[in-house]
C-alpha positions in Angstrom: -10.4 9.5 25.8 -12.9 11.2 23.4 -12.7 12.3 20.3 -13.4 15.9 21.2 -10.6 15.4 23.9 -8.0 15.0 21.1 -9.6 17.9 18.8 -9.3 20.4 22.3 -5.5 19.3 22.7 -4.7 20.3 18.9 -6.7 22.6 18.6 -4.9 25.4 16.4 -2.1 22.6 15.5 -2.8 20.8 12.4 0.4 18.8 11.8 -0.2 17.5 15.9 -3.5 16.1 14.9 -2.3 14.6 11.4 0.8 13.2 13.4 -2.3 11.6 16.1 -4.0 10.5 13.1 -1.1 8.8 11.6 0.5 7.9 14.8 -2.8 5.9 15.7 -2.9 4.0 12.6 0.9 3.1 13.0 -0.1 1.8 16.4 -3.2 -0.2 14.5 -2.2 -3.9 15.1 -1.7 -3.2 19.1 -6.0 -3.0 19.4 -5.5 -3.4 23.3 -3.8 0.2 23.3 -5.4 3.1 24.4 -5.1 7.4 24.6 -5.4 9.5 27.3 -4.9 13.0 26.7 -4.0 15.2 29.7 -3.0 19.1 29.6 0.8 18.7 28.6 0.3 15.6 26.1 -1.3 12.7 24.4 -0.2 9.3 25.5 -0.2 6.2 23.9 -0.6 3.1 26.6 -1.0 -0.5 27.1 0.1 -1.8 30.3 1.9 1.3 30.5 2.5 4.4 28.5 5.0 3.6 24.9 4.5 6.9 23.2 3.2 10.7 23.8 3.3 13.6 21.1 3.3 17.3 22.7 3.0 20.5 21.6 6.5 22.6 22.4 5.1 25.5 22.0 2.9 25.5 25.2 6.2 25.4 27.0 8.7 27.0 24.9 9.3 30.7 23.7 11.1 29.3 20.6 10.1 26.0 20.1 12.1 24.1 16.8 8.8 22.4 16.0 5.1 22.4 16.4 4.7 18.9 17.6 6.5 16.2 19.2 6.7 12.6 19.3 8.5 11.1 22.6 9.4 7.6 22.3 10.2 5.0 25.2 12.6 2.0 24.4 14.9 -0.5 26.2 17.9 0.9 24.7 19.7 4.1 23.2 19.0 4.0 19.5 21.8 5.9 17.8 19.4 7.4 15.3 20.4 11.4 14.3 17.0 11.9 13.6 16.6 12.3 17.4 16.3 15.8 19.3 17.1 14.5 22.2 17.3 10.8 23.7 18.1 10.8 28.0 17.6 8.0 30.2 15.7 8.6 32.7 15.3 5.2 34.6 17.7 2.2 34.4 15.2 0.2 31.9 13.9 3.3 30.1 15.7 5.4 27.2 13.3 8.8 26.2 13.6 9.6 22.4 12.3 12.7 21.5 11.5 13.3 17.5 10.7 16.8 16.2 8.0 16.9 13.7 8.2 19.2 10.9 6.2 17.7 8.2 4.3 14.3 8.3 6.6 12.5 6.3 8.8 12.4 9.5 6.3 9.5 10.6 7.8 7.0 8.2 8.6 3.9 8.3 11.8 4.2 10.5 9.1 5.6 13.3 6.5 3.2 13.0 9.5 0.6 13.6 10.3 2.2 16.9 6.7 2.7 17.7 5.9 -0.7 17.7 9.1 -1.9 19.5 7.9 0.1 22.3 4.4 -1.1 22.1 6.0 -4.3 22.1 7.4 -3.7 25.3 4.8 -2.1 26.9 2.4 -4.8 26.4 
């Protein structure tokens, strides 16, 4: 991943790449992880991939939010803060936050960030 990799993707979207920016120093103590970016999303990995914000809008009409940060966990976390949480595979529960400001990437979040970096390691 390079730098100008991350500016392409948000390009346009200024709360996406505050939310990478803050995301990535959540994520600070986990030095071993690394970003890809690809054309749908950004992805936060260690052995495998913990965490990806997207931008709905590329796939939306309507979107509710300019970014979003998709969280994989061990379990359903009850959490109303959630969009949407499915479970796609047997060991693997998908939480999906809406971002609307980037207060939203409190401490709560950087909680489940790091259980799922946890668990990815």
């Amino acid at each position: 991943m390079t730098t100008d990799q991350v500016e392409d993707f948000f390009r346009g979207h200024p709360l996406g790449r505050a939310a990478f920016d803050r995301v990535s120093d959540l994520l600070a103590d986990f030095a071993d992880s690394t970003v890809t970016v690809s054309r749908s999303q950004v992805a936060f990995r260690r052995r495998r991939a913990f965490a990806w914000l997207w931008l709905p809008g590329r796939w939306l009409a309507r979107p509710d939010a300019d970014v979003v940060l998709s969280v994989s966990l061990g379990r359903q976390d009850p959490s109303p803060r959630f969009k949407e949480v499915v479970h796609p595979a047997r060991a693997h529960w998908m939480h999906h936050l809406e971002l609307t400001d980037l207060a939203d990437l409190d401490d709560e979040v950087a909680g489940w960030l790091r259980e799922a970096a946890e668990r990815a390691g």
